[in-house]
Structures are given as C-alpha cells and as structure tokens.
N, C-alpha and C positions, 0 to 999 in steps of 0.2 A: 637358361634363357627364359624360360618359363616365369620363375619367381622372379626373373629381373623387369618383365615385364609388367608382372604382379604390384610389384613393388612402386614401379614408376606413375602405373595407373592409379591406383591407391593414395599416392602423395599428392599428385594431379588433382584428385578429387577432392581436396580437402583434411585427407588426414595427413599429423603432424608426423614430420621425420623419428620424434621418439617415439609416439603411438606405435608406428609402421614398423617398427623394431623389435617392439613387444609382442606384437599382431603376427610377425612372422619368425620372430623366434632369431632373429639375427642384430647383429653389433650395430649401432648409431654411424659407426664412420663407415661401414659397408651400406646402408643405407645412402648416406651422405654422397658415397664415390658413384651409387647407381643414380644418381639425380643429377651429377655431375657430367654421366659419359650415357652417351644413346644405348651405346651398347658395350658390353663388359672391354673395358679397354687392354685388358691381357696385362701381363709384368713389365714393368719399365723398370729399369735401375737406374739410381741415379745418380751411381755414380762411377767412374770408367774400370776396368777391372785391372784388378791391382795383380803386379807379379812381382813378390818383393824378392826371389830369388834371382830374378831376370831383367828388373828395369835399372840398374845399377851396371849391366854391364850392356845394355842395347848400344851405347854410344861407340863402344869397340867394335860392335859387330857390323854396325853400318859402317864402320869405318877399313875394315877388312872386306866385304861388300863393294861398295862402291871403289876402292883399288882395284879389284874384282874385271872391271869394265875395262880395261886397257893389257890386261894379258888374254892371251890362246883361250878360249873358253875350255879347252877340257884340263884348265890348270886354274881352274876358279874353284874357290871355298865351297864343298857340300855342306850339309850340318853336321855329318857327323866328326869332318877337319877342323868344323868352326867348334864345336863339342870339346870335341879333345886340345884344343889350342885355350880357350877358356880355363878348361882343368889343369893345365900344366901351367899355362903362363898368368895366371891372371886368378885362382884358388876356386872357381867356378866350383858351387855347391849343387850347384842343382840337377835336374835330369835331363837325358836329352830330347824325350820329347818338345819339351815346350821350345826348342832353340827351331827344332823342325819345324813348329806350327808357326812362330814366327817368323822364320824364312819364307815358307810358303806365304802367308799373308801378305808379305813385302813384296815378294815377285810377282803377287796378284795385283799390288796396288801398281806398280812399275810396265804394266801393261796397256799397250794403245787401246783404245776407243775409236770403234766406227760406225757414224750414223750414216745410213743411208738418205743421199741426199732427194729431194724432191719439192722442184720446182712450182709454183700457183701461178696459173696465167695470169698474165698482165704486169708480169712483173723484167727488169731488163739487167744488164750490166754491159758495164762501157772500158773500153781502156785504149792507148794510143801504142800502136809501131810499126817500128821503122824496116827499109828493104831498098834497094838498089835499084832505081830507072832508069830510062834514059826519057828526057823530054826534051824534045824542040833540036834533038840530037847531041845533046851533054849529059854525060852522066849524074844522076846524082840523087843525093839521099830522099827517099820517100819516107814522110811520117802518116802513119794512114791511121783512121781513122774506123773503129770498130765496135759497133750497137749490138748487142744479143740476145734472143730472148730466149732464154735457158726452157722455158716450160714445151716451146714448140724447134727451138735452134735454129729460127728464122734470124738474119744478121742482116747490117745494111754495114758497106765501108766505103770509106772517102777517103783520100790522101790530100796531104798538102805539102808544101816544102818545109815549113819548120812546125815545129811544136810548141804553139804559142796559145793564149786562152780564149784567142776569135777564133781559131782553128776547131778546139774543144766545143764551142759553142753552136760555131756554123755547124759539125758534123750533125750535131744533134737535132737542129732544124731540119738538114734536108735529110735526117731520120725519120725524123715523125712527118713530112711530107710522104714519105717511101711508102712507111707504114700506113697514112692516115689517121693517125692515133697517138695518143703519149701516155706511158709506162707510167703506172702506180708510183713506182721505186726505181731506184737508177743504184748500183753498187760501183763502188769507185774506189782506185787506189787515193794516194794522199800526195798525186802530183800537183806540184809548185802554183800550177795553172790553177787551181781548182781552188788549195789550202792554202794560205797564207800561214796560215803556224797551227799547230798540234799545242793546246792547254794543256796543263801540269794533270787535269783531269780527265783527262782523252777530248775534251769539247774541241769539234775543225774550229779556226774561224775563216770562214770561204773567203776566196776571193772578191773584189766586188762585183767583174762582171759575171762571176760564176752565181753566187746570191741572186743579182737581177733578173738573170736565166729561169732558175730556180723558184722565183715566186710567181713570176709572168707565168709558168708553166704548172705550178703549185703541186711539183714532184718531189718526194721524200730521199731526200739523199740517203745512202748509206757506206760507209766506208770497210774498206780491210785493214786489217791487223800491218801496222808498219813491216814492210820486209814478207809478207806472208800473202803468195800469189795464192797460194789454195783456197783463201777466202771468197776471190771470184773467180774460180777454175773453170768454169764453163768460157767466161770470156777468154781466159789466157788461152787456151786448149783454142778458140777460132782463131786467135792473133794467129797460131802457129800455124793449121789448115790455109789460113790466108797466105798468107807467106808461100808456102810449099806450093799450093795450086792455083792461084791467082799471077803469081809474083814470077813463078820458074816458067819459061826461062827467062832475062831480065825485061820485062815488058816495054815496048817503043810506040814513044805514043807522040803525037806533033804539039798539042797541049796539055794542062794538067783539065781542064775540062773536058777533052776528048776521053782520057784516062779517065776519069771520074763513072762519065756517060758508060766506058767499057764495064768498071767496075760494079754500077747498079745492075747493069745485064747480068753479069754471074751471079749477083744475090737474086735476081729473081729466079735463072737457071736452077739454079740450088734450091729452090723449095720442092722441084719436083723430086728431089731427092729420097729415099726413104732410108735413114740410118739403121745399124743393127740395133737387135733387139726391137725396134717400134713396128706396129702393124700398120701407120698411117706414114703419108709421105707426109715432109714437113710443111707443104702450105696447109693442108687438112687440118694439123694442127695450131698451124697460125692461126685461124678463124676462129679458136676459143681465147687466145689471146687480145683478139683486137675488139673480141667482147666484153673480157676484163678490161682494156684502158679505155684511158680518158680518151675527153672526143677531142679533136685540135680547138685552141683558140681563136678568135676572130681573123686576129692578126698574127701572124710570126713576132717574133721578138725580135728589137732592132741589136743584133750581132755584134756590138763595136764599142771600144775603146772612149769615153769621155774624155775632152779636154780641153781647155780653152788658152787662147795666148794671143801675143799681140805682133802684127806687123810693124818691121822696121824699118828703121830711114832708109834700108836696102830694096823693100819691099820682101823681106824676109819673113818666113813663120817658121818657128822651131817646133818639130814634133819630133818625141822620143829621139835627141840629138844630131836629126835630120833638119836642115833647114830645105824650105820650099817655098820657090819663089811665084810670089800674085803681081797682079797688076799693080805699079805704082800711085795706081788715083787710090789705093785704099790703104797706104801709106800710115803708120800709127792709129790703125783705127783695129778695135779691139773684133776677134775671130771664134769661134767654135770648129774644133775641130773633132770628125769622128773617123776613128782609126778604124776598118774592116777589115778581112781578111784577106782581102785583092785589091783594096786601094783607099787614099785617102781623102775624104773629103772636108773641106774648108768652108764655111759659110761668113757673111758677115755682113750681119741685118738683114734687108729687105731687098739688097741690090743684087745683083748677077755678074757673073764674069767668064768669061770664056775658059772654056775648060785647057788646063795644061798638063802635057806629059813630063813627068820628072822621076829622076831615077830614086831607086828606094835601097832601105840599106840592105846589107844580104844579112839582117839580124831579122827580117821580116819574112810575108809570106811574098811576096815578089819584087822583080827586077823594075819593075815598069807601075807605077799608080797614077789614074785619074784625079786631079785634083779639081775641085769645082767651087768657086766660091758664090754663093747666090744670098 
C-alpha cells in the first residue's frame, strides 16, 4: 500500500506514467491500474468459472431437483444419489465433490430472505373491510374503512355501506381531521376504486377522484405487489384486530354516524395502549409521527363524484342510472351534479330549489339522499 501510494503521489505531481515505472522498478500497466483504482482493487475475473466436466449435465440435475419438491423429503436426491445416478445413467466423468458444492450453492440460492422491517414517522397505509352490523335494526354488511401509521400503530376507522371511491376518499379526510395532519406516503392495494388499470409496465393509472384527492393533499401514493397482502402488513394485521375487537360481538348501532362516532372513541382508547415488545404506549409515539406529516390544508377536499346532465320534459335528472326528480320550472335546463358519500346534490345556475328526499339505489352508500338544486 505504501508504494501504491508512492506511486499515485508521484504521478499526481507531474511525473510521467513511464518515468514512474522506471523510478519504481515496476511494469507500465501496474502503474496504469494504480492510477486507475484509489486503492489496490484485488482480482476480478472476468470471466464466470468454467466446469467443463459439470455444466453439460447441471440441466439433469436441476431436473432431478426440482421433482425433488413433491415427494417425502427423506426420499429426495442427496449428492451422493445424484453422483451415482450420473455415473450410471448418463456416463458422468467427473468427481463427486464438485456435484456437492453445487447442490449446496443451489440450496443456498433456494433460500428465503428476511428484512427486518422498520417503519419512519410520518408515514401511513390504508386498506378497506368488511364485517357484519346491524344499523337502524337490519343487518348488514359493513365496509369499514382503515388508516395506519406503522411507525407509532396509531389507526383511525370509518365504515360505510358499500365500497365505492367517496367512501375511500371520505375516510381519508375525516383521517386526517382525527390526526390533524396528512401522511408523507399512503401504501395501497390496487383496488378498482383507486386504479383504474395496472400498465404493461407496472405504472397505476388512478382513478380520477382518487388523482384529485391525491394532488389537493400532495401525498405520494405507493402501491403493493398484486395479490401480495404482506406488502402492507401492518395495515392487513389492524383490518384483522378491527374486526375481532371492535366488530365481536355483531355491533348495534341506530346510525352509521352514531357507529362512526363509537368507532373514533376506540381509536383514541387504543392509543393508550402499549404493544409488546414497545416501552412507549402508542399515543407517545404518535407525537413523532405527527411531526413527520404534513400540516392539513386550508380547506378539505371536495369528496364527490363530477357530473353533469340535463333535466326532462319529466323534470327528471339521470345520475349513475338513477333518475331524480326537480322541480318542473327547471324543465330542460342543463344541471351539475355532485355525487357524495351520503347524498346527492344537484345545482343549476344561480337559482334555488327546495330540497327533496328521493330514494337512492342500494349500488350506493344510502337508502335516503338529499337532493338540492341551487
């Protein structure tokens, strides 16, 4: 290390790569390769090591191998069966170490991998499910709604009747109302609501109320591997805690706002929690989280569906295959309509009209929408 220092300094200074060669009594391309590398770079080879008595039959062996995986394990190929199966059926010349060292290698590559995971404040993951209620005294399916923040396992959930992409949006607002704050990053599966299609490339192309969300709140999406919940485990792992101790036994609630209201109370209950393994209960370390995220925006985000269509000589307006009926003075005159998560509203221009209750379809989030034309 000495003369390769020697050497570097030397050239550095002025003198020539051959001088420097002569001067130290050493070859022009040793020179050359220490001018090259900071520091002595060691042997490279370059090229992959050759086994001419063994890479002529590797295709059999992985092929004996991998049959391998569907019998009894103590009836799978050792090397020295794979050995002598070679030598007999197949004229194998060579020794049997090298068939051992590349078994071993194989079974080394063939080996899981595990990182230990670790969460940076400020960071969240979201995903939607379902559970059995009963509201207003009928039974029926809850799709709830579930924020996480992996670094502290502070969670905020909402339910709604169906699983639609106001539903996904709302929850998210009256999240970050909960928390006061909105998450760096958000991890998400590659539900319908969200993606509109998966690129040949992996690129989402979001949906468009999902985008709108997304920019007004200037959160970095992130997605999981199709089919592959372990991507956001921390969230799947509360769906399931939710479920079990929120949800058992089947919760009776008179609305889904009352239900709602219950459900924030156990996220706040649950911070004084303290999980195994952690010295802090989880609101303590909420407070590094909510100094990682963003601060809220001025305004929430308007939650709802764009649309626009026109009244008929019935005094009809079609939304999503629903017709709802307005007052007849505004009879073929063109409407805006904004689809929410609890009701529909209708405008059209500058005038006003008495608000009407009309029944909604059960493909929505309720039986009963407000409609308002103004």
């Amino acid at each position: 290390m000495e003369l390769y220092l020697k050497v570097r300094v030397a050239c550095d200074g002025g003198m020539s790569q051959r001088e420097a060669a002569r001067h130290f009594g050493i070859s022009r391309d040793t020179v050359r390769k220490m001018m090259a590398y900071s520091v002595p770079p060691g042997y490279r080879r370059q090229a992959p090591v050759r086994r001419p008595k063994l890479d002529a039959f590797i295709a059999v062996i992985d092929r004996w191998l991998d049959a391998d995986r569907a019998v009894p394990r103590k009836q799978r190929h050792t090397a020295k069966r794979v050995f002598d199966r070679l030598r007999d059926e197949h004229g194998f010349a060579g020794g049997y170490t090298i068939i051992k060292d590349y078994m071993r290698k194989r079974d080394l590559r063939g080996q899981e991998m595990f990182v230990p995971l670790a969460h940076p404040a400020g960071h969240a993951q979201a995903d939607l499910g379902e559970a059995v209620v009963v509201i207003g005294g009928v039974e029926q399916k809850a799709h709830f709604f579930v924020l996480d923040l992996p670094h502290s396992d502070a969670c905020y959930v909402r339910a709604y009747p169906a699983a639609v992409a106001e539903a996904w949006v709302d929850g998210h607002i009256h999240a970050f109302a909960f928390f006061g704050a909105v998450p760096q990053s958000i991890v998400y599966d590659n539900d319908r609501c969200l993606v509109a299609k998966i690129l040949p490339d992996g690129t989402r192309k979001r949906a468009t109320l999902f985008s709108g969300f997304l920019s007004h709140y200037l959160i970095r999406d992130r997605y999981g591997r199709p089919g592959k919940g372990n991507d956001k485990g921390s969230v799947e792992g509360l769906v399931g805690y939710v479920r079990r101790n929120f949800m058992v036994p089947i919760p009776h609630f008179a609305s889904w706002d009352e239900f709602n209201l219950w459900l924030e109370e156990q996220c706040r209950k649950r911070q004084g929690d303290r999980l195994r393994g952690e010295s802090e209960t989880i609101g303590e370390r909420l407070l590094r989280d909510l100094v990682a995220m963003r601060p809220l925006p001025a305004s929430p985000f308007d939650a709802c569906d764009h649309a626009s269509g026109r009244v008929t000589s019935q005094a009809l307006v079609r939304y999503r295959t629903n017709d709802y009926s307005v007052p007849v003075a505004y009879g073929h005159q063109d409407v805006w309509i904004r689809g929410y998560v609890g009701e529909v509203v209708i405008g059209c221009g500058g005038g006003s009209l008495p608000v009407i209750r009309a029944a909604m379809s059960a493909r929505r989030l309720s039986s009963i929408h407000c409609i308002t034309c103004r």
